[in-house]
C-alpha positions as a Python dict, from the first residue, in 0.01 Angstrom:
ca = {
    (1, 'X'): (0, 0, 0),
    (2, 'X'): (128, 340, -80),
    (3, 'X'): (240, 583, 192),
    (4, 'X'): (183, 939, 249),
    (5, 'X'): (473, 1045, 289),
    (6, 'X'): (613, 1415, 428),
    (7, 'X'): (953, 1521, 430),
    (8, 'X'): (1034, 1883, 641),
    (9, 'X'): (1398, 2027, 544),
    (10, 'X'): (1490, 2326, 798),
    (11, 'X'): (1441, 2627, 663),
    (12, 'X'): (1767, 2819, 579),
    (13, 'X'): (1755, 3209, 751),
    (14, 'X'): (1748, 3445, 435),
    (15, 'X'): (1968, 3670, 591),
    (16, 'X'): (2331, 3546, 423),
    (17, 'X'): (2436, 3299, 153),
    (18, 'X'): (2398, 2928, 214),
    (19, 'X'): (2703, 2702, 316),
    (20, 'X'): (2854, 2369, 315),
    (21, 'X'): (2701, 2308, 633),
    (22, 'X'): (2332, 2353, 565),
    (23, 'X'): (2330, 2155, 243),
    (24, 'X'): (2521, 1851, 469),
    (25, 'X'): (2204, 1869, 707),
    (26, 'X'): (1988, 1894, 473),
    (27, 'X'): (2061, 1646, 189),
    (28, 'X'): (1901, 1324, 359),
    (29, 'X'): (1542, 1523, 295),
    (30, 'X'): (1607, 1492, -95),
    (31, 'X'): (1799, 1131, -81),
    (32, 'X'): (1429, 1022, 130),
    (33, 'X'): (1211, 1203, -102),
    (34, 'X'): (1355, 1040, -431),
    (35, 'X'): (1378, 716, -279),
    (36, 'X'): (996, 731, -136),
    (37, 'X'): (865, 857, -493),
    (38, 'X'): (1070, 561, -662),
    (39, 'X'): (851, 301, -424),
    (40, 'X'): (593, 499, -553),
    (41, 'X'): (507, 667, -252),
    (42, 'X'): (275, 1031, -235),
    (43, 'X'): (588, 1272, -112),
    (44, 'X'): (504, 1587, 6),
    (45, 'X'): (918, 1700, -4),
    (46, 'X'): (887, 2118, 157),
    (47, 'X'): (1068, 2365, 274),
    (48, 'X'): (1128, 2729, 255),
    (49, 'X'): (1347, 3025, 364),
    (50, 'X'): (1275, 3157, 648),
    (51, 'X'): (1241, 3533, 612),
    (52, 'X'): (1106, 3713, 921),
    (53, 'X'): (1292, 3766, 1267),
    (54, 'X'): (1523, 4022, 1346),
    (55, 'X'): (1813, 3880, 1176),
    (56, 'X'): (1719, 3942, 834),
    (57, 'X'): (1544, 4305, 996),
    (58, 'X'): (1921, 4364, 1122),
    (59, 'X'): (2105, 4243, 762),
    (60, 'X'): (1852, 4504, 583),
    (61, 'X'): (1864, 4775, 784),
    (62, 'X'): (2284, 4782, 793),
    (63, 'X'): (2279, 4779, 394),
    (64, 'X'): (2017, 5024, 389),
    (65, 'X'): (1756, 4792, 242),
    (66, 'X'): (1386, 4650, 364),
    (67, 'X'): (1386, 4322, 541),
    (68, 'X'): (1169, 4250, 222),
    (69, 'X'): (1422, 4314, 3),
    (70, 'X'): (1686, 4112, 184),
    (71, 'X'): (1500, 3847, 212),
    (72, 'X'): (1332, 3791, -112),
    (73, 'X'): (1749, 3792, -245),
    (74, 'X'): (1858, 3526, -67),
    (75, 'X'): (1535, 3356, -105),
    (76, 'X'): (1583, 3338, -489),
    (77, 'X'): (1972, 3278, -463),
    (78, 'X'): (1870, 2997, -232),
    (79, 'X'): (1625, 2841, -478),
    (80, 'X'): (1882, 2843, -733),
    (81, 'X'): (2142, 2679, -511),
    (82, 'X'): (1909, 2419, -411),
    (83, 'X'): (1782, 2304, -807),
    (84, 'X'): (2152, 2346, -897),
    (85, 'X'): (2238, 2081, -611),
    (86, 'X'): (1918, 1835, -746),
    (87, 'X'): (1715, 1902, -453),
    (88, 'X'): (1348, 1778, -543),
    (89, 'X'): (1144, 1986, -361),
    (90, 'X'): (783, 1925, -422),
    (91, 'X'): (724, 2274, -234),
    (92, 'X'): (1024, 2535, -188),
    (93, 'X'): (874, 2886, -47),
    (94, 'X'): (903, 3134, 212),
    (95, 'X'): (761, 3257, 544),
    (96, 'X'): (700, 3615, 374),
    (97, 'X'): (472, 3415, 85),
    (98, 'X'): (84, 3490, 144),
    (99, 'X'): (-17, 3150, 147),
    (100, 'X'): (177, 3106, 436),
    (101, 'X'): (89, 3375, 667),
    (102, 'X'): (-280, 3289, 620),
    (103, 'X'): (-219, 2970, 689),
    (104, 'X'): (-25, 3070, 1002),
    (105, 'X'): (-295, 3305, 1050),
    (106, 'X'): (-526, 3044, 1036),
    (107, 'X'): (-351, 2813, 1254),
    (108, 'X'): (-292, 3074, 1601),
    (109, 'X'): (-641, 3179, 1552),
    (110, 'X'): (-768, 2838, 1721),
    (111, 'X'): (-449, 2802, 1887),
    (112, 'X'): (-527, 3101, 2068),
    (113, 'X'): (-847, 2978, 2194),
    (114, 'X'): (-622, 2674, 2346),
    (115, 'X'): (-636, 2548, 2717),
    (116, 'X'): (-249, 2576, 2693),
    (117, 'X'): (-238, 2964, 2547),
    (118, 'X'): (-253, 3240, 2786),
    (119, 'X'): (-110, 3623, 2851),
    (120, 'X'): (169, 3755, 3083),
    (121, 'X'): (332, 4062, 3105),
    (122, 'X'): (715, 3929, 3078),
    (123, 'X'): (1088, 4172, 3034),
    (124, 'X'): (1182, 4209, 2675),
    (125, 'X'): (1520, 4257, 2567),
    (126, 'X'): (1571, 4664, 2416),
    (127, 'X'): (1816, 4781, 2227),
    (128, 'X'): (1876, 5173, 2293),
    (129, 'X'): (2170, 5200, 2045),
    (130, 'X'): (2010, 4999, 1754),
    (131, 'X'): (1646, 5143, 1878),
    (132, 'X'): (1492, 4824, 1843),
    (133, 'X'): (1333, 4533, 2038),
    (134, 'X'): (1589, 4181, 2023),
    (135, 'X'): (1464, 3862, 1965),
    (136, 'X'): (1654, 3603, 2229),
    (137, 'X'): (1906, 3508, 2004),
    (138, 'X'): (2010, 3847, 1984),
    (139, 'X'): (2081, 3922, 2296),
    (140, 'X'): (2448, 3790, 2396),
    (141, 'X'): (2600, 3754, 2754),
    (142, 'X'): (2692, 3506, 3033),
    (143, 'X'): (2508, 3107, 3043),
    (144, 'X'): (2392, 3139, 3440),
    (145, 'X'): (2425, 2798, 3444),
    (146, 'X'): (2800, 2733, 3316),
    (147, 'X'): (2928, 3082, 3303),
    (148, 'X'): (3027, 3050, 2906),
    (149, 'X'): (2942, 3288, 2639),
    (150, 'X'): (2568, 3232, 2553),
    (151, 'X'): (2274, 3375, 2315),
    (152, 'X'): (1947, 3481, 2480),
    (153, 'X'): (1798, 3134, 2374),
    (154, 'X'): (2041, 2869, 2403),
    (155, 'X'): (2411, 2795, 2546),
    (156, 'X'): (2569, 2568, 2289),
    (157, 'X'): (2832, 2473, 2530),
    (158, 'X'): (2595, 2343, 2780),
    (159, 'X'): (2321, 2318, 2606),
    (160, 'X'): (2059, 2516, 2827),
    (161, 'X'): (1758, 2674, 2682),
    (162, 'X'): (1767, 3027, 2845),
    (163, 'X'): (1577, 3365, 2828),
    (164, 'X'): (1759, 3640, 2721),
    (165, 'X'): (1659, 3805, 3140),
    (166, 'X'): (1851, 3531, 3292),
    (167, 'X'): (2176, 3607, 3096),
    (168, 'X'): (2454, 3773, 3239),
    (169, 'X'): (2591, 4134, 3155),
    (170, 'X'): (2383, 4086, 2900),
    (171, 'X'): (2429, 4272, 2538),
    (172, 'X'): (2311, 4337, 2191),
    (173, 'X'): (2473, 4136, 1954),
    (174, 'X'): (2499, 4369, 1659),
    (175, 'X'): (2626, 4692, 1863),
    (176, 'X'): (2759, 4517, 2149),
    (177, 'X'): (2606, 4760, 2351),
    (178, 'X'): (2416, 4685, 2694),
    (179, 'X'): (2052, 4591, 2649),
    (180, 'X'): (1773, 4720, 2922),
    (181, 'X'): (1465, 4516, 2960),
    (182, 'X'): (1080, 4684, 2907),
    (183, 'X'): (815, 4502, 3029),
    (184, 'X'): (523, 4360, 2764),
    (185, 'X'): (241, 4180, 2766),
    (186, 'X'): (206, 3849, 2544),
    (187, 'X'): (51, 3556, 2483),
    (188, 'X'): (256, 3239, 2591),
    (189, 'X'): (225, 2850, 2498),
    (190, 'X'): (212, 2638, 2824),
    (191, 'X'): (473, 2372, 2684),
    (192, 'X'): (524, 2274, 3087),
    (193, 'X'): (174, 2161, 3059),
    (194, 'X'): (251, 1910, 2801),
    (195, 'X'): (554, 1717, 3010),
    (196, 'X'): (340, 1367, 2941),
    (197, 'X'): (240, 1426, 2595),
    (198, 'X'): (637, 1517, 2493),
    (199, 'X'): (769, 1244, 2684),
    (200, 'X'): (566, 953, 2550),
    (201, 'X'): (639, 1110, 2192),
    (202, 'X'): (1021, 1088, 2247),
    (203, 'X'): (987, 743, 2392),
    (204, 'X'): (786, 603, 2097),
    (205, 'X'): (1059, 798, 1861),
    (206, 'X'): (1165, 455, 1680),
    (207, 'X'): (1359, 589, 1418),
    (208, 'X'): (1472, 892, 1580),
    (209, 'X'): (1813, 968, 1575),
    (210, 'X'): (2029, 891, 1904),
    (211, 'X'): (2112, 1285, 1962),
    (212, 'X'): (1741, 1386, 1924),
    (213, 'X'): (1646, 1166, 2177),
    (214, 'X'): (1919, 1250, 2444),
    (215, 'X'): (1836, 1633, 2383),
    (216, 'X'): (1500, 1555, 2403),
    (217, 'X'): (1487, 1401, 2729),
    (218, 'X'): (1751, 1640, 2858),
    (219, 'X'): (1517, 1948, 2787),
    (220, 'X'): (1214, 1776, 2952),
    (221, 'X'): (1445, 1625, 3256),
    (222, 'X'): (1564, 1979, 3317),
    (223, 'X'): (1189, 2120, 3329),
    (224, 'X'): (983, 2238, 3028),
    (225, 'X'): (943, 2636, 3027),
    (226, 'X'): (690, 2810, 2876),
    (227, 'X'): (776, 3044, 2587),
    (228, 'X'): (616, 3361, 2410),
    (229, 'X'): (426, 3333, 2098),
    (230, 'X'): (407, 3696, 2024),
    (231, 'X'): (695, 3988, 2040),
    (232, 'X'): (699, 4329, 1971),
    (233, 'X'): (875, 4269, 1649),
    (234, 'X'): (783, 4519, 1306),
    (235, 'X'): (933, 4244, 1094),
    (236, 'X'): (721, 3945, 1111),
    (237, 'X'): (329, 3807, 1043),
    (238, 'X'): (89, 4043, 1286),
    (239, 'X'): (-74, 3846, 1538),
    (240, 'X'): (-442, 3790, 1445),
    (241, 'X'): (-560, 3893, 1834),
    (242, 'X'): (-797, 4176, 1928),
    (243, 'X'): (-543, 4439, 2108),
    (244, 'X'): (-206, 4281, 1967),
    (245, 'X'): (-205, 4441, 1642),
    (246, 'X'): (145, 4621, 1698),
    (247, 'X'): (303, 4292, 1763),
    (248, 'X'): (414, 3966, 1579),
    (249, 'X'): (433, 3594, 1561),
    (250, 'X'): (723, 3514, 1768),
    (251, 'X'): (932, 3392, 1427),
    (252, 'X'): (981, 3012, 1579),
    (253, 'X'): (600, 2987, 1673),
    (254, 'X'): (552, 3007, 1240),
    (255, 'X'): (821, 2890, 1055),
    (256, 'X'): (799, 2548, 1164),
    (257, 'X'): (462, 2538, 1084),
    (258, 'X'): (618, 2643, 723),
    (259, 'X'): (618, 2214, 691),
    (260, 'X'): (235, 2222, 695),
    (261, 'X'): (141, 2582, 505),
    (262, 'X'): (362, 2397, 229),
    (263, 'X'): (243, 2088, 270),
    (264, 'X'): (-114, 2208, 209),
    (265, 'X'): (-13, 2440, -24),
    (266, 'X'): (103, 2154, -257),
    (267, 'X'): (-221, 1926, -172),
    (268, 'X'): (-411, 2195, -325),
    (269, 'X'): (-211, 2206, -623),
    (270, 'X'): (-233, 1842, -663),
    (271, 'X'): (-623, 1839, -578),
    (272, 'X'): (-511, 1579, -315),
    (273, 'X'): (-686, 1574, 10),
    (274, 'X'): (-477, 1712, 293),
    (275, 'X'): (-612, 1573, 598),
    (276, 'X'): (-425, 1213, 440),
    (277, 'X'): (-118, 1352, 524),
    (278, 'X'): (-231, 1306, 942),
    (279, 'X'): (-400, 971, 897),
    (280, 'X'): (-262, 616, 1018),
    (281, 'X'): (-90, 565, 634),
    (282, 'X'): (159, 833, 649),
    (283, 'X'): (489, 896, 780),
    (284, 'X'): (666, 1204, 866),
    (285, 'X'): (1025, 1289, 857),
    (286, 'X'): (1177, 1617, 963),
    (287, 'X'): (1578, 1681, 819),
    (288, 'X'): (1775, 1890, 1003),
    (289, 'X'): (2069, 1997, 1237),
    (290, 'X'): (2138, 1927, 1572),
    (291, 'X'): (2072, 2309, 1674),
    (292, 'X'): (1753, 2253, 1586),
    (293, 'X'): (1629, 1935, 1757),
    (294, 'X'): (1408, 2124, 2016),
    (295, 'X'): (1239, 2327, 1743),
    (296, 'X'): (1137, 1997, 1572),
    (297, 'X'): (1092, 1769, 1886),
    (298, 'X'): (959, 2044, 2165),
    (299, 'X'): (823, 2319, 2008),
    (300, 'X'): (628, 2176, 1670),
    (301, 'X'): (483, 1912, 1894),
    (302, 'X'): (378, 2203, 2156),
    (303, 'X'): (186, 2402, 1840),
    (304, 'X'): (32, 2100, 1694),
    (305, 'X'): (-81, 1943, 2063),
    (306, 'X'): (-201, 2256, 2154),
    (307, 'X'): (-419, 2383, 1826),
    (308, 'X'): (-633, 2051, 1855),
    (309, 'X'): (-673, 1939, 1493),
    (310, 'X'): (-528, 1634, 1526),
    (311, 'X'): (-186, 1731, 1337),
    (312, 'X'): (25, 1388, 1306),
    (313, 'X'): (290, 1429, 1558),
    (314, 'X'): (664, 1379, 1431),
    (315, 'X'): (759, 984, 1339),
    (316, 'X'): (1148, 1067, 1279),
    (317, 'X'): (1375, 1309, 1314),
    (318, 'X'): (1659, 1318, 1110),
    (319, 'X'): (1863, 1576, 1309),
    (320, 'X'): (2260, 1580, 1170),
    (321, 'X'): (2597, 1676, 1397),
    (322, 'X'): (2825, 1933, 1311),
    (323, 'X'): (3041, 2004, 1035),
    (324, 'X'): (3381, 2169, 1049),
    (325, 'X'): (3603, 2276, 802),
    (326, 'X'): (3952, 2167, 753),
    (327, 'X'): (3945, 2097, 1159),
    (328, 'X'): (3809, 2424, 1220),
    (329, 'X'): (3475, 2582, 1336),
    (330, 'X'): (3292, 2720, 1023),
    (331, 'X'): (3232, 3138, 1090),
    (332, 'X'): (3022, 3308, 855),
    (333, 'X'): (3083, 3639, 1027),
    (334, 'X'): (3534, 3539, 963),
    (335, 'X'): (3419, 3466, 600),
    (336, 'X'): (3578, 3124, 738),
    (337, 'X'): (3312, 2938, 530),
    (338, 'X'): (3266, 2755, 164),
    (339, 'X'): (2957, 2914, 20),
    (340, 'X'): (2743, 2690, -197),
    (341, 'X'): (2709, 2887, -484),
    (342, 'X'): (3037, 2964, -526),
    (343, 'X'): (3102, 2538, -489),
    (344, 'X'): (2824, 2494, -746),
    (345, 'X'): (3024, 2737, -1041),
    (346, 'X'): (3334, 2520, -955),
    (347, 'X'): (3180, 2111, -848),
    (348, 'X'): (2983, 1883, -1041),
    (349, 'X'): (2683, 1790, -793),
    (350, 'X'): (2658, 1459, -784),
    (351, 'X'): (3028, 1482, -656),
    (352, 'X'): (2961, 1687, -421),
    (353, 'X'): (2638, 1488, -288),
    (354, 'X'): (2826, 1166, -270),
    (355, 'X'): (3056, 1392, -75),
    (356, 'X'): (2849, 1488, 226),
    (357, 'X'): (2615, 1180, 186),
    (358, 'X'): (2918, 921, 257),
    (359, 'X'): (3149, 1151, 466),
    (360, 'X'): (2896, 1384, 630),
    (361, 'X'): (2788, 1465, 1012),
    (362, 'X'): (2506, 1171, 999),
    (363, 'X'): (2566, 1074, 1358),
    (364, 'X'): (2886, 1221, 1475),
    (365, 'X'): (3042, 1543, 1394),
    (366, 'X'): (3199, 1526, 1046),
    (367, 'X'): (3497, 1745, 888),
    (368, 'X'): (3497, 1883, 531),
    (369, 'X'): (3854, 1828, 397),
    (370, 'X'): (3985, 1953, 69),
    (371, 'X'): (4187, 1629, 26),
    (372, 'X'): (3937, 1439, 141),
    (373, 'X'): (3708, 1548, -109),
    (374, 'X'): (3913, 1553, -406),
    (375, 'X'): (4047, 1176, -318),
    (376, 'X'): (3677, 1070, -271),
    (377, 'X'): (3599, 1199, -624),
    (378, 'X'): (3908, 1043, -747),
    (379, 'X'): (3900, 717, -597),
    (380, 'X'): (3540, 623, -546),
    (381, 'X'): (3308, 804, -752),
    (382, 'X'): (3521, 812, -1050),
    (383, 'X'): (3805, 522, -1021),
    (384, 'X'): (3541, 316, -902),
    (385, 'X'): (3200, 369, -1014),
    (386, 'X'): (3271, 568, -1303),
    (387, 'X'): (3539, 355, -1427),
    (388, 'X'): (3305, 53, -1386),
    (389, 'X'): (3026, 208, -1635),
    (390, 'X'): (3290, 340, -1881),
    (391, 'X'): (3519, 61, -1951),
    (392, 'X'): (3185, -163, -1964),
    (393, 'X'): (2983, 39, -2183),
    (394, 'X'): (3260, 167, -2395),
    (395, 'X'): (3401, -183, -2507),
    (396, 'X'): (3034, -267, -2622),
    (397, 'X'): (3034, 88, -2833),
    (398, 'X'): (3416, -14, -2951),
    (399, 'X'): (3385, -438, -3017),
    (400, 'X'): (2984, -455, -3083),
    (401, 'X'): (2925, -189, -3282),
    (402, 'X'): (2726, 4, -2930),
    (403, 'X'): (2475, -288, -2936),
    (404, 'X'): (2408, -478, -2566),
    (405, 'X'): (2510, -823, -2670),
    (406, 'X'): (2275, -1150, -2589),
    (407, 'X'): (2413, -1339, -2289),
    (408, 'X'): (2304, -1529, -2019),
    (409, 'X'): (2244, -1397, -1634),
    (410, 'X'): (2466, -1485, -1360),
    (411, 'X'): (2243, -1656, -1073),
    (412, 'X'): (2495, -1539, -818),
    (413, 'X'): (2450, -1177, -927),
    (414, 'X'): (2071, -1167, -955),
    (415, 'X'): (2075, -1284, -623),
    (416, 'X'): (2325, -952, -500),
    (417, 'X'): (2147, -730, -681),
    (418, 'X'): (1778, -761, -553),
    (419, 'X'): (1954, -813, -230),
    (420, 'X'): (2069, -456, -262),
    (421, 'X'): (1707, -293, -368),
    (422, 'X'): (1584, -448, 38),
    (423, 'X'): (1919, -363, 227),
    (424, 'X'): (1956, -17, 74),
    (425, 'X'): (1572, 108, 93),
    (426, 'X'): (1573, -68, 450),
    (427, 'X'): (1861, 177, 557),
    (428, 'X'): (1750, 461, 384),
    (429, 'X'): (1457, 419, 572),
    (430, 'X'): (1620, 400, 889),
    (431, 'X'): (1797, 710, 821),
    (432, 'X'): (2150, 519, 784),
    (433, 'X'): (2269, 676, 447),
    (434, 'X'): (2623, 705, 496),
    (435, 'X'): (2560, 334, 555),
    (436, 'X'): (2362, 288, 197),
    (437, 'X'): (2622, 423, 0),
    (438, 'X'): (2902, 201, 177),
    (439, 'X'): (2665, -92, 77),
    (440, 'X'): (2612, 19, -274),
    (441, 'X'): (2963, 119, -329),
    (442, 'X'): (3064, -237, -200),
    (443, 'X'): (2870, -371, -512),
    (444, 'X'): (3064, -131, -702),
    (445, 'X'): (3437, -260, -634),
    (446, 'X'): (3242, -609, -643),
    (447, 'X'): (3161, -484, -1030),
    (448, 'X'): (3506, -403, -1116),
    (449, 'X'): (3688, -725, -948),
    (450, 'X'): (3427, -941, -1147),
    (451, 'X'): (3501, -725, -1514),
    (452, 'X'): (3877, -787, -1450),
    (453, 'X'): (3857, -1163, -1332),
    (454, 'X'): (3603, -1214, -1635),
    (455, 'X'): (3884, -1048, -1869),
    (456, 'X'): (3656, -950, -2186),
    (457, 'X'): (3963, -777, -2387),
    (458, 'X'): (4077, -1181, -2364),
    (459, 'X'): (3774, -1324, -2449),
    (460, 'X'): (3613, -1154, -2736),
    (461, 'X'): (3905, -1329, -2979),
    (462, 'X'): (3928, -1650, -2706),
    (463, 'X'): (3516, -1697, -2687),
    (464, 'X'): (3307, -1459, -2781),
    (465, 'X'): (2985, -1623, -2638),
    (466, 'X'): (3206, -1570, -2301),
    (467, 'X'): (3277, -1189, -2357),
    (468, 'X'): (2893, -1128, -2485),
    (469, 'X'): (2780, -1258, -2109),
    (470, 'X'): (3020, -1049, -1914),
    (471, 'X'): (2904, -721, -2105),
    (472, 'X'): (2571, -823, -2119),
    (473, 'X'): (2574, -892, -1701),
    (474, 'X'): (2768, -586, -1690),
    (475, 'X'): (2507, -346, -1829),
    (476, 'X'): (2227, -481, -1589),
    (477, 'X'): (2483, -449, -1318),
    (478, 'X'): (2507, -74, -1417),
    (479, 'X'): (2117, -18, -1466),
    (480, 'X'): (2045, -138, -1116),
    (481, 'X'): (2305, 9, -900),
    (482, 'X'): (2226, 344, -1143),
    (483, 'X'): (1849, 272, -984),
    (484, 'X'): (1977, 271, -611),
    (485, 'X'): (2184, 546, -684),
    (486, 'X'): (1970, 728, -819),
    (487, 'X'): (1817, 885, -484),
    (488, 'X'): (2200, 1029, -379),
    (489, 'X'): (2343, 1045, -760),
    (490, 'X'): (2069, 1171, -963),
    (491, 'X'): (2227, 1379, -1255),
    (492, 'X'): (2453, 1064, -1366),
    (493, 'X'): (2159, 830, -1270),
    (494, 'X'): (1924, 1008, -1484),
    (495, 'X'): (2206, 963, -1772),
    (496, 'X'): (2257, 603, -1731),
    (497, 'X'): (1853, 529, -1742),
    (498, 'X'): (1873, 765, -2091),
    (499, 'X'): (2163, 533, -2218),
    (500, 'X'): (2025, 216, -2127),
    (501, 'X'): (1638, 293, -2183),
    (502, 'X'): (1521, 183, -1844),
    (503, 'X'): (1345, 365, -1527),
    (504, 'X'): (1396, 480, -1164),
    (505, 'X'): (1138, 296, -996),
    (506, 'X'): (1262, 148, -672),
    (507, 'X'): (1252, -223, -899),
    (508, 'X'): (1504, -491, -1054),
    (509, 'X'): (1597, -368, -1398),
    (510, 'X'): (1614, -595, -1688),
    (511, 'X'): (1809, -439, -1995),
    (512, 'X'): (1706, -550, -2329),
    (513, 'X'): (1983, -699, -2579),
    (514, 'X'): (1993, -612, -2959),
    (515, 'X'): (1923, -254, -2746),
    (516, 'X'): (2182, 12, -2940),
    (517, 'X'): (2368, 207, -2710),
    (518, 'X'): (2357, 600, -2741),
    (519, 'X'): (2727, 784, -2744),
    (520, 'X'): (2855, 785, -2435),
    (521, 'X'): (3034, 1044, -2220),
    (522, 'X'): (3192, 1028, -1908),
    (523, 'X'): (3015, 1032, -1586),
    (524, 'X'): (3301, 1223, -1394),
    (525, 'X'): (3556, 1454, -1474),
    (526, 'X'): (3913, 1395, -1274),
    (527, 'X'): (3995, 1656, -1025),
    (528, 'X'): (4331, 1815, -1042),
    (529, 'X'): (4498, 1759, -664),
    (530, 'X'): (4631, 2152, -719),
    (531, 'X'): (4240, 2257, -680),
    (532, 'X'): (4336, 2145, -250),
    (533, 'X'): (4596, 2421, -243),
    (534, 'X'): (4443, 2685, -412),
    (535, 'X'): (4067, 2624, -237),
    (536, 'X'): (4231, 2678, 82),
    (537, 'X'): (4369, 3002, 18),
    (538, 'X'): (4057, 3120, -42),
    (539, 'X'): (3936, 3026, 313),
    (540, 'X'): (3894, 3329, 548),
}
């Protein structure tokens, strides 16, 4: 039976160009969403940039722009980044789109008329240099708990979720200037009501990943606080309450219920009903980094819970580690950073999926290495997989005149092949990816060893009925690991189903012979081991 199946990737802040450590967090979303459509699954794939909040208010107003402006920029640089890199969203837009904000609209409407919402006049950080009210992760100053250098919302050394009040010698982070606190009344979500809900939802988290879970329990072990939906923000959607019309959505209270405006937005579009995406046939992932685990596993479960509609909770999170670069901490602000459109001008994108998919921060944190990545392309993608598909298809093109010769199938590698289709969606599933390409890339070298032990440049003048078996078990060798590829590799993929006449469904490919190959071109270009050097002058 087919599955409904949604897939949430974070929302990028449109305040600043994308790096290489978004698109590592957020490339499992795509890898899910092609595999799930392949089974022939219904995918809602969404996501958006996230365009309200003070940062992208505080980008605009130092280059003399609206936060409109700003934001719609790196919204559409974004988009471009994203197709360029394959990503197959089914739904890519933005919190400032008006589909979303009256959805959002919409949504706090009957939220506000929630057991679990109520008002309280609470301090709010003020800015007298920058003449502005702060959002929490604007305000900088002491963790009370650890004594480290802390945001207003979170200590990323010790992980505490703070208000920007309890900080010590507290300041603005764009001026650096002391902040003073006004007092403000707003409407708050009580997420310390919802201790039993939460904690059954983490415990039941099958699939989850190990540091969602530990976070997740941490938060709830440490006492759940309730936070402000509303601030006295001009950037933002206005709060649809009689007598809070100067004040906005609190920006994390709507953009991750971006996942469901989209969501709808493309059920609409389709004519599809979207009240299937909540019932017992559908699953939910939600792709991500680890900052953002109590977003997706405390705070979207508070909003849903508490508006009463019967929202499907979260099945898996899919929350990433870190990424560093070449051992260090990556620092937008240092320019100590590799920006992905300037990758994209430079990097073929398959290469640089197989990259982060097989070296990335899936479970621990990961480092980007310029060597790394140029012997990766080398070795693997090209010397092994590449190779493979090359010196099998270009002997047929050379010595049978490009036509797949008749020959019989090889029991034995039948048998490996299906095998591959159960173990690969089984882990891709899971959320093991790094683990799927090992397995598929195993197959590969398997490929190579049996094109060199089977010898064809001997046997097509020893016996030919020999050679014509080897090529012809090559090419369906190279159709069906093209198939499970095709989720992390899909620009060569696509190529390979052109050259061979067959198609991406998630099924065992036959390949017909007397079937006259197209010309051919290679896959994957060798990198030059200069381009290490002269990338990392560029860094910083």
């Amino acid at each position: 039976m087919n599955r409904n199946i949604l897939i949430g990737g974070a929302w990028p802040y449109a305040n600043g160009s994308l790096h290489i450590g978004h698109i590592a967090g957020l490339l499992p979303g795509d890898v899910l969403a092609r595999y799930h459509r392949a089974c022939g699954d219904k995918v809602y794939f969404v996501s958006g940039s996230d365009c309200h909040g003070t940062p992208v208010a505080i980008r605009a107003k130092s280059e003399g722009k609206t936060p409109q402006e700003i934001s719609d920029y790196y919204h559409e640089e974004f988009t471009d980044c994203f197709n360029r890199l394959g990503f197959s969203y089914d739904c890519y837009t933005k919190t400032s789109d008006d589909h979303h904000k009256n959805f959002i609209r919409t949504f706090h409407e009957k939220l506000y008329k929630s057991e679990y919402v109520y008002e309280k006049e609470t301090p709010q950080a003020f800015c007298e240099c920058c003449n502005t009210f702060l959002a929490d992760r604007f305000v900088t100053g002491l963790c009370p708990k650890c004594g480290e250098h802390a945001r207003g919302d979170q200590c990323d050394l010790c992980g505490a979720v703070l208000d920007p009040e309890l900080l010590k010698e507290p300041v603005c982070a764009v001026c650096n200037k002391p902040v003073t606190f006004r007092k403000s009344k707003h409407l708050y979500i009580a997420i310390s009501k919802l201790e039993k809900q939460l904690r059954n939802l983490v415990d039941n988290g099958k699939n989850w990943r190990k540091n969602a879970v530990s976070f997740t329990n941490r938060y709830i072990d440490e006492g759940l606080r309730d936070r402000a939906l509303t601030r006295d923000l001009e950037w933002g959607i206005p709060v649809p309450k009689e007598g809070y019309e100067n004040k906005t959505i609190y920006i994390w209270a709507e953009n991750v219920l971006g996942y469901l405006s989209a969501a709808k937005r493309v059920a609409d579009e389709r004519g599809e009903n979207f009240e299937e995406l909540f019932g017992e046939n559908a699953h939910h992932y939600y792709v991500h980094g680890k900052d953002n685990i109590p977003f997706h596993t405390i705070i979207l479960p508070s909003l849903l819970i508490a508006n009463g509609s019967g929202y499907r909770l979260p099945d898996q999170i899919v929350s990433s580690e870190y990424l560093t670069l070449e051992g260090r901490k990556i620092s937008t602000s240092r320019n100590y950073a590799i920006w992905v459109k300037d990758l994209l001008d430079r990097y073929d994108a398959d290469s640089l999926r197989y990259y982060f998919l097989a070296n990335g921060p899936e479970k621990k944190d990961a480092d980007f290495s310029w060597t790394e990545y140029v012997n990766n392309h080398n070795g693997e993608l090209l010397g092994a997989y590449g190779n493979f598909i090359n010196r099998s298809l270009s002997f047929i093109a050379k010595y049978f005149d490009g036509i797949i010769p008749e020959g019989n199938v090889s029991d034995e590698w039948e048998e490996t092949l299906r095998t591959l289709y159960d173990t690969t969606g089984r882990r891709i599933e899971e959320g093991n990816f790094k683990e799927a390409i090992d397995g598929i890339f195993d197959v590969v070298r398997k490929a190579n060893k049996y094109f060199d032990e089977q010898a064809p440049w001997k046997t097509r003048t020893e016996n030919v009925e020999v050679c014509k078996n080897t090529l012809y078990q090559c090419t369906r060798i190279i159709a069906n690991l093209a198939t499970v590829l095709a989720p992390f590799l899909p620009f060569s993929s696509e190529k390979i189903f052109r050259w061979l006449n067959v198609f991406e469904d998630w099924s065992y490919k036959n390949v017909e012979f007397g079937y006259e190959l197209p010309e051919i071109e290679i896959l994957f270009e060798r990198l030059d081991k200069n381009v290490i050097e002269e990338e990392r002058s560029k860094l910083g």
